[in-house]
N, C-alpha and C positions, 0 to 999 in steps of 0.2 A: 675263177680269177676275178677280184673286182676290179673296176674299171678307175683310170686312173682319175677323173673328173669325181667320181664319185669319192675318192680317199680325199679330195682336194676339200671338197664340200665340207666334209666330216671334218675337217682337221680345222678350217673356219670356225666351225660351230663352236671346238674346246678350245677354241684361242679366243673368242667370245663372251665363254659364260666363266674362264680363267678369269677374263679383264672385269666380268659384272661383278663375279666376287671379291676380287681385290678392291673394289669401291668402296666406302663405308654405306652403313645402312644409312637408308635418309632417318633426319629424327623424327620423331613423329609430335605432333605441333602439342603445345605448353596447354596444358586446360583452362578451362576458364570457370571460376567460383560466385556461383549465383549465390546470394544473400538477400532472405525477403523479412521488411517491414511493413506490417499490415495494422496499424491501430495508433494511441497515442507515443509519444515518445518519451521514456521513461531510462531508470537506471538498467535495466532490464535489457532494453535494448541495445542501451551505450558496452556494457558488457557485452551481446551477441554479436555486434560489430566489430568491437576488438579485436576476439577471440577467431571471427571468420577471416579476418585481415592478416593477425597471428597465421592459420592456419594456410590459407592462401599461400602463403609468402613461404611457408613448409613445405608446399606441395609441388612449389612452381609454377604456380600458376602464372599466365603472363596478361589475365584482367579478372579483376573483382567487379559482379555486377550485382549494384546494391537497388534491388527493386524494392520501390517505394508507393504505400497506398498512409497516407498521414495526416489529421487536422494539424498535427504539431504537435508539444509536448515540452517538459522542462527545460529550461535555460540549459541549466547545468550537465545536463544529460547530453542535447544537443550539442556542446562546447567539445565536450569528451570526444563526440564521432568525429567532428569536424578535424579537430587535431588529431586523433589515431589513420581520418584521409588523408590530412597531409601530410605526416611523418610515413605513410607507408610508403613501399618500395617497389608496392604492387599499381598499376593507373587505378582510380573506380571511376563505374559509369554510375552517375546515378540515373535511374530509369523512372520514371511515374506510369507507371501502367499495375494492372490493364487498364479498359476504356473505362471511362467514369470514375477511374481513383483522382489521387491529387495530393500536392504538395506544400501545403499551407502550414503558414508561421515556419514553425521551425524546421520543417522540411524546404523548406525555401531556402533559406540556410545552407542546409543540407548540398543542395541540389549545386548552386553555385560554388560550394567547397568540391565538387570533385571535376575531377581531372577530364571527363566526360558527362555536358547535360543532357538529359536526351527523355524523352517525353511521347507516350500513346496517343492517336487521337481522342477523342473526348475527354482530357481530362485536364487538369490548370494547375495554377501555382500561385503564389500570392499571400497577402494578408498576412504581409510579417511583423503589424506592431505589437512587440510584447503584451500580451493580453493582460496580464494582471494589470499593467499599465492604463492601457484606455485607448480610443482614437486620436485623432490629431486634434478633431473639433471636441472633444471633451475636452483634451490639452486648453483649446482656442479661450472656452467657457470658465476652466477655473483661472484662467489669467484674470479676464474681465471681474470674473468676481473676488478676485486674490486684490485686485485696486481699490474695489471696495472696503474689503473685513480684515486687511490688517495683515500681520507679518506671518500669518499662520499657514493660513490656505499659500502665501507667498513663495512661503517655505516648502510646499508639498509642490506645487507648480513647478519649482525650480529643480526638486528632486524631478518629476516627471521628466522634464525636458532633457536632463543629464543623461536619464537611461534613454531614454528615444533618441538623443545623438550619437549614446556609443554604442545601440543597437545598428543605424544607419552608417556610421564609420565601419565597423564591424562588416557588413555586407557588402559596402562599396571597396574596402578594401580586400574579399573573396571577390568580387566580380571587376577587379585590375589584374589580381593577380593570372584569374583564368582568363581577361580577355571579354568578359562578357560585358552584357550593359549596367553600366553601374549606375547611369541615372533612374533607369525604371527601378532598378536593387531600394535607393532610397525613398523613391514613392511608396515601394511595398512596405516600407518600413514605418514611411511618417501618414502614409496618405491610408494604409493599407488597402491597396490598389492589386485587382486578380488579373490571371492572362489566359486565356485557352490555349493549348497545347500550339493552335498554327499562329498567333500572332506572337505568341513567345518567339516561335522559331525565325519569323519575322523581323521582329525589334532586336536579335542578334540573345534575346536572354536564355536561351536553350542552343545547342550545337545541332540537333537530328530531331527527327519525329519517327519512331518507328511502329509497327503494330505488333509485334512482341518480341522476346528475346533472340530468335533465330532470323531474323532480319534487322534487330540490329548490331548483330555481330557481323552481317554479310556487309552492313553500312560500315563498320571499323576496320574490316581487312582492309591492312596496309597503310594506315596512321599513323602517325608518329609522336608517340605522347611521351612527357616527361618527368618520374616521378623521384625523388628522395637524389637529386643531380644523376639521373641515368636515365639517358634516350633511348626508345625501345622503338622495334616497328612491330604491329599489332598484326597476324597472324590469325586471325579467330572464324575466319569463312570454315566451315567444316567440323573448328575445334568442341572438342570434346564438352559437355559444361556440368561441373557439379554443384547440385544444390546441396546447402547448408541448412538443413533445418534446426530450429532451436531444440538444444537436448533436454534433457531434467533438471539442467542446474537452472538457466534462464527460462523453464515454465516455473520454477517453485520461483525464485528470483519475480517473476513477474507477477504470483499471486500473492506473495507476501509487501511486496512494497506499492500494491494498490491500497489507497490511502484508507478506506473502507476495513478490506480487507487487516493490515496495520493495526488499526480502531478497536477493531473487535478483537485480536490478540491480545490486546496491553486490557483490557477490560477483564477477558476472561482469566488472563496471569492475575491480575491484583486479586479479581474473587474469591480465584483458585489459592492464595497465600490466606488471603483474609480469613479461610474456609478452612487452613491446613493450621493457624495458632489459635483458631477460636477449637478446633478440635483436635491437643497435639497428639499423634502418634498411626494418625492415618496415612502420613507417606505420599502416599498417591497426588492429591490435592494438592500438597507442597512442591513434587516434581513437574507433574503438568503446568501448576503456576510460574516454576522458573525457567520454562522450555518458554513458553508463549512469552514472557516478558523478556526474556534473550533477544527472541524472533524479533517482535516487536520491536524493539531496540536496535537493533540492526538496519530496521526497513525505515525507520526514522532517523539513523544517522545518515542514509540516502536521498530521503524526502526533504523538501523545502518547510520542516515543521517549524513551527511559532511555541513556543518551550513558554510562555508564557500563559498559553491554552491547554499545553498538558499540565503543565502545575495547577491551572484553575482546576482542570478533571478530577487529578490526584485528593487536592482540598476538596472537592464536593464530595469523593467516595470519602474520605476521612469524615467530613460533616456527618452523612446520613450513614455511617458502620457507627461516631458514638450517638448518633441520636439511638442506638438500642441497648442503650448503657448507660446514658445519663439521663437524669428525668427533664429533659429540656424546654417540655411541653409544645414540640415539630419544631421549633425554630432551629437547631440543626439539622433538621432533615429540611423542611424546606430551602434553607440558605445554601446547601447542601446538592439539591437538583437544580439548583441557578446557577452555580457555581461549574456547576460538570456539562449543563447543557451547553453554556457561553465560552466555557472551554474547549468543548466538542469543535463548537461552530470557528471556530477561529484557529485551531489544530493544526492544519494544513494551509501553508501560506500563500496560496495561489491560485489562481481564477481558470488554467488550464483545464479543458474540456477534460474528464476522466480521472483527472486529479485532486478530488475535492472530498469531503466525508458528506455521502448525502444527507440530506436535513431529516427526511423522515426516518431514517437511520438512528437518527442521532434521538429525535422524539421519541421515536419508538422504542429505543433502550433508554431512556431516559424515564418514559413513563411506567416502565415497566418494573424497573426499579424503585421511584415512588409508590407502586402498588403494594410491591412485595415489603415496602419499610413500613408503610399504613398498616396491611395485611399482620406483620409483628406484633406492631403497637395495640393494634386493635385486638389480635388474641391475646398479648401481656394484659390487657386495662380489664377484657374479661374474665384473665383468670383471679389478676388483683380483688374483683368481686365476691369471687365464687369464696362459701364458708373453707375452712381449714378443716382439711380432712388425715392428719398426721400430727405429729410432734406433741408437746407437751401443750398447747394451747387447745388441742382438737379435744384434750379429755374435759377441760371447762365445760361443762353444760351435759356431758355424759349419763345415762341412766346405766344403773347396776344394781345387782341383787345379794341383800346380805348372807354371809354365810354361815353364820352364828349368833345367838342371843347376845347380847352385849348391853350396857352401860351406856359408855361413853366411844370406848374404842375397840375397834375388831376388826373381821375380815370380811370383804368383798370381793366377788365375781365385777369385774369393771373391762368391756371387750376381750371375754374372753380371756381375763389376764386376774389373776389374785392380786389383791392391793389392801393394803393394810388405810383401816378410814377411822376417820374419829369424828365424832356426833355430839350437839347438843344435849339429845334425845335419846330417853333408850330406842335401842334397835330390834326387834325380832327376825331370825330365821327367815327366809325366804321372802320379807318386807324389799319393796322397790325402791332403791334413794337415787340422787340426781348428783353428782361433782359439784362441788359450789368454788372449789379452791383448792390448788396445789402448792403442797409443802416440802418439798424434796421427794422423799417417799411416801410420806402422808398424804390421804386425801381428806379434804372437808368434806361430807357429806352431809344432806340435809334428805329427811324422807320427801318421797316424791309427792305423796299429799300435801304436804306440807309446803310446797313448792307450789303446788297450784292454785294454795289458797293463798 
């Protein structure tokens, strides 16, 4: 018999775990989606961040944390991110780590568009006057000397100042909206002025300083951020975190719209065509040509290109393909490598670190192509020398041997080929004569003694 203390026990226990299962399960906390930028800031990018923001927002996540190691990078690219941060629905943190990365020019930007700033020890931010632009004191210098020289330089001074104010509107109006300092925002902008991770956090221009991702999610539990009109509290001590690596779209993405990279497809497309109508019915040459000219075209309707340096390029391959056609004597070919280098050099319209066609690049296919036009010219002008070894001009001066007694007219052995000849002079049988001159099918012939006296 069991005892009745002991049925009381038991019958607690399934009145217990009745009530834990009628509970709902707890939920288990929202993820959180890491997104790493490590280089210059490009189209490349502005697509990776989309798409992680996209994806995020798919997944649930309840923070996007966009680590950042950056000199900066294109205007336009950077604009893209800034607005796909603030239209998201997700908060981002932007993060600058690990130690010794940094947030410079357009990661600066960056950094103050998100909804969290937050920054490694050893590392900084800063130096966000648009660089194709200039410093402040370049600005200072061509004023002074815009008083001197007239309405020109005036003109370009005044352009200068326009973008340097509505880069610094631009900033200070991200560093209102989050809350940050917006006077150092505009020093970054006109002074291009840096900060180390603790005086940032100081001066109020960063939120946190942490030492990597898993501390500063422990820093965010239980915040309250705001993003797309919807208050969240941040949850992330524990949570889960997925990294977003770049897949195949934004690595091809990113080696085709490096500006280098760009350069040399639109060069090798034109060769590749110029190489498929000087030879038609090779195929090959013609397709490769139109794949890379495609590519190329693409990566430049992304890039900041100057259309007035690929048309110079265009014109210089045009110049030096007819300098091998027409007898110009180089001056197409020369005008021709002036024309493609100067083109080259001014291609890509921006001063951005990583965004530029290097020069020895540009030389080096430049000169290379000069060789190979000299290289032509220089084998055409020595074949133009060499005697004629074919057609009806090669038999003038010919020796052959006659084949019959004749008169006047008979038959000759002339390479190997019968040919009916006609002579001054009688001719004997197996006598040597020389071609003097062709007549349709007749030949002149003159005995070969008779030639060398």
């Amino acid at each position: 018999m069991v005892p009745r203390e002991t049925g009381l026990h038991w019958h607690k226990v399934l009145i217990a775990l009745c009530a834990l299962a009628s509970l709902p399960a707890q939920a288990e906390l929202a993820p959180v989606v890491q997104l790493t930028i490590n280089g210059a800031i490009g189209p490349a990018t502005a697509d990776y961040v989309h798409r992680g923001i996209e994806t995020a927002e798919k997944q649930g996540a309840q923070l996007v944390v966009l680590k950042m190691d950056t000199p900066g990078g294109l205007d336009a690219s950077m604009r893209a991110i800034i607005k796909d941060i603030l239209a998201s629905p997700v908060p981002v943190a932007a993060f600058v780590a690990p130690g010794g990365a940094r947030a410079a020019s357009a990661g600066t930007y960056i950094l103050y568009a998100a909804h969290v700033a937050a920054m490694a020890p050893a590392t900084n931010l800063g130096a966000a006057t648009p660089v194709a632009i200039g410093a402040q004191g370049n600005e200072d210098k061509s004023d002074e000397k815009a008083g001197k020289s007239g309405d020109g330089k005036s003109g370009a001074a005044t352009m200068t100042r326009k973008q340097v104010n509505d880069a610094s509107a631009y900033i200070r109006s991200l560093a209102q909206m989050r809350g940050r300092n917006a006077e150092w925002a505009e020093r970054a902008v006109r002074e291009a002025v840096s900060l180390p991770a603790s005086d940032a956090l100081k001066m109020k221009v960063v939120d946190l300083v942490a030492e990597d991702v898993p501390e500063l999610l422990k820093r965010l539990d239980g915040r309250r951020l705001k993003a797309a009109d919807t208050e969240r509290v941040l949850q992330t001590a524990g949570a889960a975190v997925i990294a977003l690596e770049p897949d195949w779209r934004t690595r091809f993405l990113s080696v085709i719209t490096d500006p280098s990279i760009a350069y040399i497809l639109i060069l090798v497309g034109i060769y590749a065509v110029i190489f498929e109508f000087s030879n038609p019915g090779l195929v090959f040459p013609g397709v490769v040509g139109a794949i890379c000219i495609l590519i190329a075209l693409y990566a430049f309707h992304m890039l900041p290109v100057n259309y007035a340096g690929l048309a110079l390029m265009l014109v210089g391959i045009a110049f030096m393909a007819g300098e091998l056609f027409f007898p110009a004597y180089g001056s197409l070919g020369i005008g021709g490598a002036i024309a493609f280098v100067i083109g080259s050099v001014i291609l890509v319209d921006t001063d951005v670190p990583g965004y530029g066609v290097s020069l020895s690049l540009v030389l080096g296919i430049a000169s290379a192509g000069a060789a190979f036009l000299f290289l032509v010219l220089g084998m055409a002008l020595k074949a133009r020398r060499r005697p004629v070894v074919s057609g009806r001009e090669e038999l003038i001066g010919s020796t052959g041997e006659v084949l019959e007694d004749c008169e006047h007219e008979g038959w000759a052995r002339v390479h190997s080929e019968t040919w009916r000849i006609r002579s001054s002079s009688p001719l004997k049988a197996g006598q040597r004569v020389r071609v003097a001159a062709l007549n349709g099918l007749l030949l002149d012939v003159v005995p070969e003694t008779q030639q060398g006296a």
